[in-house]
C-alpha positions as CSV (number, residue, x, y, z in Angstrom):
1,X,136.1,62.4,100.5
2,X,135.0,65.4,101.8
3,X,137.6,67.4,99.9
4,X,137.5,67.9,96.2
5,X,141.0,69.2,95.5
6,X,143.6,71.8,96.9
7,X,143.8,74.7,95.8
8,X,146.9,77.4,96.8
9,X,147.2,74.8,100.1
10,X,143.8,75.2,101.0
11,X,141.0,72.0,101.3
12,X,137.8,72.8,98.5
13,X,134.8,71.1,100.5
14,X,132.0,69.7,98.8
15,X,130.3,70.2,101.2
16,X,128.6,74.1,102.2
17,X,130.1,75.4,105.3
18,X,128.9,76.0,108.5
19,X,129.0,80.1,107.9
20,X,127.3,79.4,104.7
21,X,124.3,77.2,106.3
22,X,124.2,79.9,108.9
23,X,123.7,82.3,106.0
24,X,121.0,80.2,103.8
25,X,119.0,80.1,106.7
26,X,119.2,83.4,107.6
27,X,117.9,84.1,104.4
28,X,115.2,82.1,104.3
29,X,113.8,82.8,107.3
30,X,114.1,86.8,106.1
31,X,111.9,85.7,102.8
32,X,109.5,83.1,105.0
33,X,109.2,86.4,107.0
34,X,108.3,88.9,104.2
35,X,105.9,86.5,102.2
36,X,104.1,86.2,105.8
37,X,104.3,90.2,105.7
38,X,103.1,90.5,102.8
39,X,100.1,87.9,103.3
40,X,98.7,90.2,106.2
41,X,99.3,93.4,104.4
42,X,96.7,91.5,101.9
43,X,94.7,90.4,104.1
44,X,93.9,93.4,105.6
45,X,93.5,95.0,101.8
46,X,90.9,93.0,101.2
47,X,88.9,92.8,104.6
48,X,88.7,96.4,104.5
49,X,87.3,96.4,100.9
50,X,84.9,93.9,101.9
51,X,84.1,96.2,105.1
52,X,83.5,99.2,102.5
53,X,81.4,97.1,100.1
54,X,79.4,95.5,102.0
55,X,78.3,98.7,104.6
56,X,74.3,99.2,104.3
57,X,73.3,101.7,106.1
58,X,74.9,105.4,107.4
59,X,73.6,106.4,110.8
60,X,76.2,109.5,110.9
61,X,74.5,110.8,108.1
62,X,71.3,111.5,110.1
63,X,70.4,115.4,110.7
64,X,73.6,116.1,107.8
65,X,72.6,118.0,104.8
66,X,70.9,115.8,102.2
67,X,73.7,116.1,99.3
68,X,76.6,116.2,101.8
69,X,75.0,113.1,102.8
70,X,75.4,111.2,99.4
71,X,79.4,112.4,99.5
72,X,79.9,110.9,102.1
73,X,77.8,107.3,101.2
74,X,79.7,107.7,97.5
75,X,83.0,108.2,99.4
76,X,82.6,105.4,101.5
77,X,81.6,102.6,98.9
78,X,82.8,101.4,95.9
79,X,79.6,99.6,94.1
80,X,76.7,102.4,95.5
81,X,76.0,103.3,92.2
82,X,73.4,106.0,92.9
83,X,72.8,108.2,95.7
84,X,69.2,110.2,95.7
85,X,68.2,113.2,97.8
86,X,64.3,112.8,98.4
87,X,61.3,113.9,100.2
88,X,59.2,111.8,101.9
89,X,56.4,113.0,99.6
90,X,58.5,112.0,96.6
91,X,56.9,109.3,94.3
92,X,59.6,106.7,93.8
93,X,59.6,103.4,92.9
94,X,58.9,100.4,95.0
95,X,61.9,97.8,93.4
96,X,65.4,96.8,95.8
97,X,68.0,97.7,94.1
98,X,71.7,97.0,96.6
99,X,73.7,99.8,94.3
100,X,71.3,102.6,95.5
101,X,70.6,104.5,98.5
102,X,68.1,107.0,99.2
103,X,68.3,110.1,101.2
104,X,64.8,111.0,102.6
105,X,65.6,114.6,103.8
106,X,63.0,117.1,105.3
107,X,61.9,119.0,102.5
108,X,62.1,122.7,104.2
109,X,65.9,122.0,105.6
110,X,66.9,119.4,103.3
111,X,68.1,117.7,106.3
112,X,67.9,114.0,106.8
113,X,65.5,112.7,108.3
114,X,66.3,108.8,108.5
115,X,69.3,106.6,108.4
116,X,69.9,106.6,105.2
117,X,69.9,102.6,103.7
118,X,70.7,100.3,100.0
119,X,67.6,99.5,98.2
């Protein structure tokens, strides 16, 4: 039964052979292994996206120059829609906004002069 007809003196099986099982597994286990692959790859894609959207403050900014300061906060998020260089004799306003970040710099250097934070 297992053999469908003969062809040039040779036995057609119906049924795959035991090279050809080897093989289909073989491959599956190649694409179970790159769909894994590219899972992580994603994964980490997005963590570090996350990571870079959701930083609030910039400590290595502290005693940088004011503007180079703002490059670097603009370089390191993605929704940090304004970055201001200010005094802390500058009037400003009092709302919390997340896409901003303030500078307060020492007005004779125009270093900063705290961490620099959202709001």
């Amino acid at each position: 039964m297992a053999d469908a007809s003969k062809e040039g003196g040779q036995s057609v099986s119906l049924f795959p052979s035991t090279r050809m099982k080897q093989w289909t597994s073989m491959c599956s286990e190649i694409l179970i292994f790159i769909f894994l692959f590219v899972i992580a790859i994603t994964g980490m894609v997005i963590m570090k996206e996350l990571a870079r959207k959701n930083k609030s403050s910039w400590p290595q900014c502290l005693g940088m120059d004011g503007y180079e300061c703002c490059d670097v906060i603009m370089d390191q998020t993605s929704d940090v829609e304004n970055c201001y260089v200010v005094t802390s004799s500058s009037a400003i306003s009092m709302d919390y906004n997340l896409h901003r970040v303030r500078v307060y710099v020492e007005e004779s250097t125009n270093l900063t002069s705290a961490i620099p934070k959202r709001g």
